[in-house]
GUVEX-93961 format. One record per residue (C-alpha): chain; residue in one letter; residue number from 0; z, y, x. Coordinates in Angstrom, 3 decimals, always signed. Example, Ala and Ser with C-alpha at 12.3 -4.5 7.8 and 13.67 -1.06 7.14 Angstrom:
  cadena  residuo  num        pz        py        px
       A        a    0    +7.800    -4.500   +12.300
       A        s    1    +7.140    -1.060   +13.670
This chain:
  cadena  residuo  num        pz        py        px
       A        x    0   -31.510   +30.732   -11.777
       A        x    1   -28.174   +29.478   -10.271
       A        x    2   -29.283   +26.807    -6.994
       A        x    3   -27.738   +23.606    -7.719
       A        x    4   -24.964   +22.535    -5.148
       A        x    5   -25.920   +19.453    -3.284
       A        x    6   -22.669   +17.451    -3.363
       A        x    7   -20.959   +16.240    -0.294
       A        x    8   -21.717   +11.995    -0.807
       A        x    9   -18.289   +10.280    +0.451
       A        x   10   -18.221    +6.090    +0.485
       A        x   11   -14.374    +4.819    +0.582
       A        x   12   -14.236    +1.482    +1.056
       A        x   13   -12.357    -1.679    +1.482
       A        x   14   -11.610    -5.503    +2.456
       A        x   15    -9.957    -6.632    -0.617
       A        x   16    -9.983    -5.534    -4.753
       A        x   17    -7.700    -7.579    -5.571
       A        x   18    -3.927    -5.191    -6.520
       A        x   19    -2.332    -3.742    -3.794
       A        x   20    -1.159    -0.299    -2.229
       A        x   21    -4.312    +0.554    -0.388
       A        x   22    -5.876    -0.370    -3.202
       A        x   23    -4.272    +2.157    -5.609
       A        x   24    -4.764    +4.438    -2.466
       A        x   25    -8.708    +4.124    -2.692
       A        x   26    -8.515    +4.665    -6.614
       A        x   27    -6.655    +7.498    -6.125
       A        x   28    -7.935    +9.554    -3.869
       A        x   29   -11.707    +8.728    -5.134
       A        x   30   -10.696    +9.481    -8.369
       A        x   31    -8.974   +13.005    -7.721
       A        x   32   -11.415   +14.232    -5.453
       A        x   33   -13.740   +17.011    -7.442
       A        x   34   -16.251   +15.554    -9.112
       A        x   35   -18.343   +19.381    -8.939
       A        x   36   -17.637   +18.777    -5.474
       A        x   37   -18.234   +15.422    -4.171
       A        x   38   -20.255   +12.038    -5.204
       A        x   39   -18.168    +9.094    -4.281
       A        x   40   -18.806    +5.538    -4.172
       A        x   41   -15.960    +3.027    -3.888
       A        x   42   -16.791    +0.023    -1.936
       A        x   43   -14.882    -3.661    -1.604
       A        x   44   -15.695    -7.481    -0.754
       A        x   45   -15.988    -9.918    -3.666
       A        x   46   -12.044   -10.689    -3.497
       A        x   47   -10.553    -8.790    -6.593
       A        x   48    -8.957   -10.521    -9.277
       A        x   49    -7.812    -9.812   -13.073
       A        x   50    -6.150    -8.583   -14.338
       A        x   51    -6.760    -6.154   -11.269
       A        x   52   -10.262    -5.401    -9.748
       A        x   53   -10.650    -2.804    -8.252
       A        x   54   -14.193    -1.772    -8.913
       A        x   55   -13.654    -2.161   -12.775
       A        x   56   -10.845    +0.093   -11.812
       A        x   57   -13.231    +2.752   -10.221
       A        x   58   -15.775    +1.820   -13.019
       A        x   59   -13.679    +3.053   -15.930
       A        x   60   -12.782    +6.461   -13.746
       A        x   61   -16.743    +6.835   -13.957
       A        x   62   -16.755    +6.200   -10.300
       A        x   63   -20.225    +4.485    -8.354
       A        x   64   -19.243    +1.005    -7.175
       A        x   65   -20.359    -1.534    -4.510
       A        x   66   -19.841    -5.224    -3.852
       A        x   67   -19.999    -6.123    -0.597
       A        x   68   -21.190    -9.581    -0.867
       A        x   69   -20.062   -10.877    +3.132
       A        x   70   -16.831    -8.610    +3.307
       A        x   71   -13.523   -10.969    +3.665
       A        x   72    -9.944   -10.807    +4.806
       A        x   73   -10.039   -13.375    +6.684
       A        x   74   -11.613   -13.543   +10.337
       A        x   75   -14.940   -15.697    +9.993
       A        x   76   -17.448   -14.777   +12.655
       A        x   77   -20.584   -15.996   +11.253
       A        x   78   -19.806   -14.158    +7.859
       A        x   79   -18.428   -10.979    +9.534
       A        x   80   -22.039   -10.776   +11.255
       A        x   81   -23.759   -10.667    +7.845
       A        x   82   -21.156    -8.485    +6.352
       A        x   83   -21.847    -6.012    +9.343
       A        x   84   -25.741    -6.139    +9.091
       A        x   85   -24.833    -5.606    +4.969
       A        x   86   -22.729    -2.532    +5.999
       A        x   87   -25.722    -0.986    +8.118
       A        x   88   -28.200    -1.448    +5.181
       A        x   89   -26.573    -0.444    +3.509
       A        x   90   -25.110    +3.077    +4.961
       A        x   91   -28.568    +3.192    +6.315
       A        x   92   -29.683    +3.636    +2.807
       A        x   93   -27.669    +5.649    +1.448
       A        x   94   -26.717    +8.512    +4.114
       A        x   95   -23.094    +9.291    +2.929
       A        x   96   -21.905   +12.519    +4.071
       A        x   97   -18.418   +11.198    +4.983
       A        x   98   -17.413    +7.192    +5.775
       A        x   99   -13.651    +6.614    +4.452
       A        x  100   -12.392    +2.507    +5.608
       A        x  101    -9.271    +1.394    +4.365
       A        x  102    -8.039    -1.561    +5.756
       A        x  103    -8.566    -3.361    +9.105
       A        x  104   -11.415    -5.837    +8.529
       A        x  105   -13.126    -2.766    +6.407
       A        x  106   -12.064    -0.278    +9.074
       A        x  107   -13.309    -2.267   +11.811
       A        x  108   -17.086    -3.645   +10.618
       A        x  109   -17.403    -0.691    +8.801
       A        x  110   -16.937    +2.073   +11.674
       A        x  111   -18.976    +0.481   +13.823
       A        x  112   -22.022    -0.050   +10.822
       A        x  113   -21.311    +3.812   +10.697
       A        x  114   -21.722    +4.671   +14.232
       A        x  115   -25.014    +2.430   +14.378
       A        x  116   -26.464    +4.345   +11.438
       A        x  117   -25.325    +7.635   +13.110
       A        x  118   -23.357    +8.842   +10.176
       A        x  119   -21.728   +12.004   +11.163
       A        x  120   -17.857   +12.064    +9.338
       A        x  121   -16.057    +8.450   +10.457
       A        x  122   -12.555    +8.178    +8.838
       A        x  123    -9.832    +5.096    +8.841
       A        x  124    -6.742    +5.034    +6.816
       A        x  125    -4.641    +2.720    +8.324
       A        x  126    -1.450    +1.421    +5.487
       A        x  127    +0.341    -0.325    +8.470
       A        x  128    -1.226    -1.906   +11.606
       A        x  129    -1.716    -5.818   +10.898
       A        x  130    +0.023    -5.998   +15.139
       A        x  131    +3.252    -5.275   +13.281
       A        x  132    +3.832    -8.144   +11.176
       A        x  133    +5.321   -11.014   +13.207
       A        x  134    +2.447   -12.681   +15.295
       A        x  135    +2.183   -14.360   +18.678
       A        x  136    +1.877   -11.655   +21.724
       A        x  137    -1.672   -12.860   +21.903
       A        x  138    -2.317   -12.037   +18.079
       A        x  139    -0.873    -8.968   +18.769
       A        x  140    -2.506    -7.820   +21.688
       A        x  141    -6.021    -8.902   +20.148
       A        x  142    -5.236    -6.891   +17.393
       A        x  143    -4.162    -3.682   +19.077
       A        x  144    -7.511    -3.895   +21.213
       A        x  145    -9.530    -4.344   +17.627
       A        x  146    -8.053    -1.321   +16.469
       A        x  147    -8.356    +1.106   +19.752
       A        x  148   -11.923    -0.422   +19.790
       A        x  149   -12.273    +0.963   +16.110
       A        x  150   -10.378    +4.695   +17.426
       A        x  151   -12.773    +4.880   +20.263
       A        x  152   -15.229    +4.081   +17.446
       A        x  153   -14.286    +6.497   +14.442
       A        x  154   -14.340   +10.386   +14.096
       A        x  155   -10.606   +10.766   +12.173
       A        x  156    -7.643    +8.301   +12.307
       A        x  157    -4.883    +8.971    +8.835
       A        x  158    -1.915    +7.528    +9.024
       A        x  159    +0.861    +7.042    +6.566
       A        x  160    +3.757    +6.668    +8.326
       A        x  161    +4.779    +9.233   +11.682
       A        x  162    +6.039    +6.275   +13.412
       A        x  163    +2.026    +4.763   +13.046
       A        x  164    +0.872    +7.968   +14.730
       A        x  165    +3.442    +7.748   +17.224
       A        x  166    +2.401    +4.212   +17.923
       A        x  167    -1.174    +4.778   +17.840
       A        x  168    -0.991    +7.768   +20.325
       A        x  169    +1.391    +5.351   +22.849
       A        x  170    -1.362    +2.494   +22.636
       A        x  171    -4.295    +4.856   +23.226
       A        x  172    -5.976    +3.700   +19.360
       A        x  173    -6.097    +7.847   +19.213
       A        x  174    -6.232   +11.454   +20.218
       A        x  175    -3.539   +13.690   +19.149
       A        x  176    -6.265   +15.615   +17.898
       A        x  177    -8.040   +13.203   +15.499
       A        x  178    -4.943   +11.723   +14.236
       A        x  179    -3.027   +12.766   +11.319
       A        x  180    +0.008   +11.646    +9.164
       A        x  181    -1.168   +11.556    +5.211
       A        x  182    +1.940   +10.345    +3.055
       A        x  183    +0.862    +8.186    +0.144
       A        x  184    +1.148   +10.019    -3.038
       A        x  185    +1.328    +8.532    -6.576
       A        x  186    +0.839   +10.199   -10.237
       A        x  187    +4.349   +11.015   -10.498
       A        x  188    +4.332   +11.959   -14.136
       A        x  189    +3.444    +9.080   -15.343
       A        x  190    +6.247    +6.997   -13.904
       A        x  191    +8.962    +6.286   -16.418
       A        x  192   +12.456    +6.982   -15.610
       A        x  193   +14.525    +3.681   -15.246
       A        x  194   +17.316    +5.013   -17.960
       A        x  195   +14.846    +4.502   -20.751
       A        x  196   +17.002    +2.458   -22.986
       A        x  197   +14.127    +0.963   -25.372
       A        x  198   +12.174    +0.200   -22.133
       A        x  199   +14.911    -1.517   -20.792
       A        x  200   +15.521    -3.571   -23.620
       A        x  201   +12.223    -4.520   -24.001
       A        x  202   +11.518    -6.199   -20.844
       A        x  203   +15.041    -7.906   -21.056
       A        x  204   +13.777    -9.508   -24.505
       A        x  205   +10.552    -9.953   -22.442
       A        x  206   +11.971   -12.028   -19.702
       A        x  207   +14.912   -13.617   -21.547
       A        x  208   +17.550   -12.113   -19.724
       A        x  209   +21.290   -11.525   -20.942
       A        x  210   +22.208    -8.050   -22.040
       A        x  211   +24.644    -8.098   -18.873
       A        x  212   +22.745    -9.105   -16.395
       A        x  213   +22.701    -7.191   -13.347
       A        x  214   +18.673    -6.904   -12.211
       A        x  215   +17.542    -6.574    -8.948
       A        x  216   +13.511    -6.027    -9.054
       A        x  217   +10.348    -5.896    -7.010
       A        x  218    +6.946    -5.012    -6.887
       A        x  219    +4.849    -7.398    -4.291
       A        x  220    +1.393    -9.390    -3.826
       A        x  221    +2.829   -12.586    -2.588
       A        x  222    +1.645   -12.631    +1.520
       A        x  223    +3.613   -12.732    +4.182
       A        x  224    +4.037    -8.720    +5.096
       A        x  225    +5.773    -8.763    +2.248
       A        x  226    +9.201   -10.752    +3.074
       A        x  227    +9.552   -12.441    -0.120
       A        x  228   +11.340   -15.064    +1.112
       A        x  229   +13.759   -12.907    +2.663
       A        x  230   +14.962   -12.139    -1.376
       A        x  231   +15.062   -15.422    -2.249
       A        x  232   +17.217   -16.352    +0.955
       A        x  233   +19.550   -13.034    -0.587
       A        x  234   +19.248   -14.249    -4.027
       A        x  235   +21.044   -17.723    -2.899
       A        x  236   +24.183   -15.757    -0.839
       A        x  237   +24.453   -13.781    -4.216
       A        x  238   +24.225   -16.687    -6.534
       A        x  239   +28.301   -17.170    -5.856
       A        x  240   +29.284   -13.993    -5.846
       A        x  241   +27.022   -12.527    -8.142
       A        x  242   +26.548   -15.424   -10.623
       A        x  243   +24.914   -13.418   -13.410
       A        x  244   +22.181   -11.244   -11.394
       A        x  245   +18.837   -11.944   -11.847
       A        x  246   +16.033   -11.086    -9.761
       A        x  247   +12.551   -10.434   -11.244
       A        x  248    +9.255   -10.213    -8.951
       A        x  249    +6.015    -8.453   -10.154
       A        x  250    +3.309   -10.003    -8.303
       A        x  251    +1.231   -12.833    -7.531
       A        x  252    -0.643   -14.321    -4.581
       A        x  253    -1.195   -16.708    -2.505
       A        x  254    +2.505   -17.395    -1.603
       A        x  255    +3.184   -18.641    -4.559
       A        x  256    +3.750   -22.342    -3.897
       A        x  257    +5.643   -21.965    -0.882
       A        x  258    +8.321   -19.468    -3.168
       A        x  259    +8.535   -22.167    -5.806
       A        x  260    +9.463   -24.521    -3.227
       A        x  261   +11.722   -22.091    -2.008
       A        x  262   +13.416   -21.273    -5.051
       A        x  263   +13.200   -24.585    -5.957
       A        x  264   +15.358   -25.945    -2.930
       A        x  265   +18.167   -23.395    -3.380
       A        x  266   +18.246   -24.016    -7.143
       A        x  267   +17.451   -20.502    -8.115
       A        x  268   +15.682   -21.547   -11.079
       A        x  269   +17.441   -19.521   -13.410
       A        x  270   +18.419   -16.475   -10.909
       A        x  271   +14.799   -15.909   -10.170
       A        x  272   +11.807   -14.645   -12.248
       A        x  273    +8.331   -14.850   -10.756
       A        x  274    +6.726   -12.694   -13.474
       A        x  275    +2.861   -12.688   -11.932
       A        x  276    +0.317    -9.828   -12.035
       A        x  277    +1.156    -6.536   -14.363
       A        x  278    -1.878    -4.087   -14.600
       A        x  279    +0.542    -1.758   -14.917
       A        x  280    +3.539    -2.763   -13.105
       A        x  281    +5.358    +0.458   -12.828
       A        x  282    +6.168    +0.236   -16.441
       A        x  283    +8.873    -2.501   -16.217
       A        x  284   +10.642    -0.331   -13.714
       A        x  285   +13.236    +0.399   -16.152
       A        x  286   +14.319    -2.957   -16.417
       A        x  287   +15.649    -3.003   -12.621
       A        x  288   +19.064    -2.039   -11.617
       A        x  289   +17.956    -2.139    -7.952
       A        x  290   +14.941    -1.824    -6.418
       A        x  291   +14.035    -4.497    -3.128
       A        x  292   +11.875    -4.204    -0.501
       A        x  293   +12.745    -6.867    +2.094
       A        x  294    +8.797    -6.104    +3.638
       A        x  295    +8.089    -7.512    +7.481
       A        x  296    +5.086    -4.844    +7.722
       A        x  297    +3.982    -2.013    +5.948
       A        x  298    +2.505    +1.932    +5.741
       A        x  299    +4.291    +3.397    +3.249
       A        x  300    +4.663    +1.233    +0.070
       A        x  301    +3.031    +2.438    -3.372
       A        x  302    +5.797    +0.023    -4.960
       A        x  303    +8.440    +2.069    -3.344
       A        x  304    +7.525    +5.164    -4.511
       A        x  305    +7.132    +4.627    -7.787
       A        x  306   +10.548    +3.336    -7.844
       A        x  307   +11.988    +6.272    -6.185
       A        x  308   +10.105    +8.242    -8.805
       A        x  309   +11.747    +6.074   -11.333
       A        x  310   +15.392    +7.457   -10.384
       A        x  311   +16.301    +3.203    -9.141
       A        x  312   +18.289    +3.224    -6.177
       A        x  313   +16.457    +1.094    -3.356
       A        x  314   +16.782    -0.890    -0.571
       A        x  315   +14.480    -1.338    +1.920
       A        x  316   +13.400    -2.562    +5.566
       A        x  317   +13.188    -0.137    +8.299
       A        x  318    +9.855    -0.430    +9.162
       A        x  319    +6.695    +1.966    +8.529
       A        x  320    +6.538    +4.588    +7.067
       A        x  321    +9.943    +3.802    +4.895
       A        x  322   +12.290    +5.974    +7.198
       A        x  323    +9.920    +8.602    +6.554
       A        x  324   +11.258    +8.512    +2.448
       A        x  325   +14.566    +6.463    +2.671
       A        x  326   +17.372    +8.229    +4.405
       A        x  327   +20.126    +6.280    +5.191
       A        x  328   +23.293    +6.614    +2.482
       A        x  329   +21.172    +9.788    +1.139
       A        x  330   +18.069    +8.813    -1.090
       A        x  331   +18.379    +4.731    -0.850
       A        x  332   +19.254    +2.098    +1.874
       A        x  333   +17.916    +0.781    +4.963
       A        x  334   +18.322    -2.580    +6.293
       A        x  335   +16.966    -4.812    +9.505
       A        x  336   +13.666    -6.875    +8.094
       A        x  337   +14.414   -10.477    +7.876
       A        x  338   +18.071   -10.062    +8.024
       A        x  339   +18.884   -11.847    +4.146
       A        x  340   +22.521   -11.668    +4.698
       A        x  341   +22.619    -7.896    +5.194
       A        x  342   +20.146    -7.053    +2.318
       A        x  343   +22.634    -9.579    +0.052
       A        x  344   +25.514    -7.443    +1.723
       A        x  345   +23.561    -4.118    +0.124
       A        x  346   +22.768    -5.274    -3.307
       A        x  347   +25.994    -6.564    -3.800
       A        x  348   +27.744    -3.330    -2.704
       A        x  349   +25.132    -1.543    -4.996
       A        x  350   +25.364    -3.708    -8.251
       A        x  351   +29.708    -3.142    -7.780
       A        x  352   +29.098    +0.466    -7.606
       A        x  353   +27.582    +2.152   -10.732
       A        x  354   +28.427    +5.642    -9.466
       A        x  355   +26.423    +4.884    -5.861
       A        x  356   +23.615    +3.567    -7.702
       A        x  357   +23.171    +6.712    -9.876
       A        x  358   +23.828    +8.919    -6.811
       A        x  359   +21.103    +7.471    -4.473
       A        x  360   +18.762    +6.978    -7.581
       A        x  361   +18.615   +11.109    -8.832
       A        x  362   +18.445   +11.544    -4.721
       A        x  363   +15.325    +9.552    -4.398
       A        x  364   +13.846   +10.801    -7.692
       A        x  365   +14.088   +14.202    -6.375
       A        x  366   +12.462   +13.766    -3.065
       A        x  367    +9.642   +11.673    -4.787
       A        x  368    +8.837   +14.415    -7.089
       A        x  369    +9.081   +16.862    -4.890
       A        x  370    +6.844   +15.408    -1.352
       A        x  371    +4.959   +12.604    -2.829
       A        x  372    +2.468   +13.730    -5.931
       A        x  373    -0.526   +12.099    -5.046
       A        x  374    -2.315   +16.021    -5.387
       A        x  375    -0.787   +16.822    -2.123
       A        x  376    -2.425   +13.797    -0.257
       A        x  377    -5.934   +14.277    -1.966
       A        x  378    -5.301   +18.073    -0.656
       A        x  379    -4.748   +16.965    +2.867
       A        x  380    -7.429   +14.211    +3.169
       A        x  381   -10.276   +16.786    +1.666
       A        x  382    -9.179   +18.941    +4.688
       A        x  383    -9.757   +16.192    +7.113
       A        x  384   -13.566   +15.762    +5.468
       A        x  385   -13.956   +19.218    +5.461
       A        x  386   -13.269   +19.510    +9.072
       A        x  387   -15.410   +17.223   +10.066
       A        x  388   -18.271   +17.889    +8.467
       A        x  389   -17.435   +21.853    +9.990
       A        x  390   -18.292   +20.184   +13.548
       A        x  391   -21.794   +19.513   +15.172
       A        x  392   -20.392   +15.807   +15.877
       A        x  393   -22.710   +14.741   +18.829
       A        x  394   -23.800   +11.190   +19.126
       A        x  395   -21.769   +10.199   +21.904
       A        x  396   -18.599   +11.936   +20.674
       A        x  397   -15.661    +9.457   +21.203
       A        x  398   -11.588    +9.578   +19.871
């Protein structure tokens, strides 16, 4: 008789189930991990919405689920103290091999629920530090001491960006030797390429746009990080120059009334599309002539891969773990966050020259389908389990 493996039990978990990069980072990696080889349960608060949630997600992959009842985004003491006694219940019950916390309010409650239960692999994956987005010097500094609190905490720090390991080594959040740089990867494959004539057509029929109308596209949840009103501030210094480009946003969120205004005040009605949620928003890629990522914070954007992968030429904000994929002039463009004027400046030099766009599109197609298939990041992060679970940790072992 053969023995039967015992499989390794991982838990990844979450703040939020509602769409989003770390989100489809979660799915991913819980879903490619072998199944021969590992049990894993995915994990989130209550906060996921149709015609995303995250845990149906996971569900239909034939993946164990959670709800964390208490779990929130936002900072509430008295329900962060039930959410943390949920989290040591319920690790304490289960006795998962390896911990895996996306996300700060995750990463943060749900290290230290793991180090009270004693569990003996502690990962975080951070997809861009929340003291990066534009906050008061107090915000910030509370928010760099949360997370070296949570380094000193955890076993393993991933990053997705080298400029996030970089920071975190300079602001003592962790050891060079329990910190790594992970790049996001997506299913390449599956992405269509943005020439697709029938797609294209489609989604103009979709939206109602002209047959000669210059696109400029996004992916985005509507919050702040995201710099959504940095495109419609471009959108109104290209609306003389540029009379016939539209701009189409895939996304929803909680932003969404402030944008109207927005769009409202500089008369963008008919320049700007806010198309809400797509389950499968990678599929009206072809329908962009550009690709936009005016972001204030980020790791390294889902969204922007997928449009690389697409073959769109796209412009970005410096920030994160973008430099790591956008090379100036070579596979897309780079400009200032919050600067509207110079990302108008780019699309407009862009949408006047075809050949540029089809140059810096192949370019970034290439280098997404040659460094970011999401195989080699579910490669890399087994490693880091493996690793740890290699090593006696001791009780008292610190970052």
């Amino acid at each position: 008789m053969h023995k039967k493996i015992k499989k390794i039990k991982i838990l990844l978990a979450i703040t939020q189930g509602e769409r989003g990069g770390a989100q489809e980072y979660v799915l991913r990696l819980a879903s490619s991990l072998p199944k021969e080889q590992y049990e894993v349960t995915v994990a989130c608060g209550p906060d996921g919405a149709e015609p995303y949630n995250l845990l149906k997600q996971a569900q239909a992959q034939s993946l164990k689920t959670v709800e964390l009842k208490w779990l929130r985004r936002d900072i509430l003491p008295y329900q962060d103290i039930r959410a943390l006694v949920e989290l040591v219940a319920f690790l304490g019950r289960q006795k998962f091999d390896v911990t895996h916390f996306v996300s700060t309010k995750a990463g943060v409650l749900g290290r230290m629920a793991a180090r009270l239960t004693l569990r003996p692999a502690i990962v975080y994956t951070v997809q861009g530090f929340v003291f990066n987005e534009l906050l008061s010097p107090r915000k910030k500094l509370a928010y760099t001491w949360v997370e070296r609190i949570g380094g000193w905490l955890g076993h393993y720090l991933i990053t997705v960006a080298k400029n996030e390991e970089e920071q975190a080594l300079k602001l003592r959040i962790g050891r060079s030797s329990k910190i790594k740089t992970i790049a996001n990867g997506i299913e390449v494959a599956k992405i269509p390429q943005a020439d697709l004539t029938a797609e294209r057509e489609h989604w103009r029929k979709h939206f109602g746009l002209a047959a000669n109308a210059p696109v400029i596209g996004t992916i985005a949840n509507f919050y702040p990080p995201k710099g959504l009103p940095v495109l419609i501030e471009a959108a109104a210094l290209l609306k003389t120059r540029l009379p016939h480009a539209r701009f189409v946003v895939i996304g929803d969120g909680e932003l969404r009334p402030h944008l109207e205004k927005l769009i409202e005040t500089h008369a963008l009605q008919e320049q700007m599309i806010l198309a809400g949620k797509h389950s499968e928003a990678y599929k009206v890629l072809p329908l962009f002539d550009v690709f936009a990522l005016p972001s204030i914070k980020e790791g390294l954007p889902f969204a922007l891969l997928e449009a690389m992968t697409a073959g769109l030429p796209c412009v970005a904000s410096e920030i994160g773990g973008i430099p790591d994929v956008i090379h100036p002039e070579q596979t897309g463009l780079l400009m200032p966050p919050a600067r509207p004027e110079i990302l108008a400046e780019k699309l407009v030099y862009l949408l006047e020259n075809e050949a540029e766009r089809k140059r810096l599109g192949q370019a970034a197609r290439e280098k997404a389908l040659n460094e970011f298939d999401y195989s080699i990041m579910v490669s890399q992060t087994e490693q880091v389990y493996q690793s740890l679970l290699a090593k006696k940790i001791s009780k008292k072992e610190q970052y």
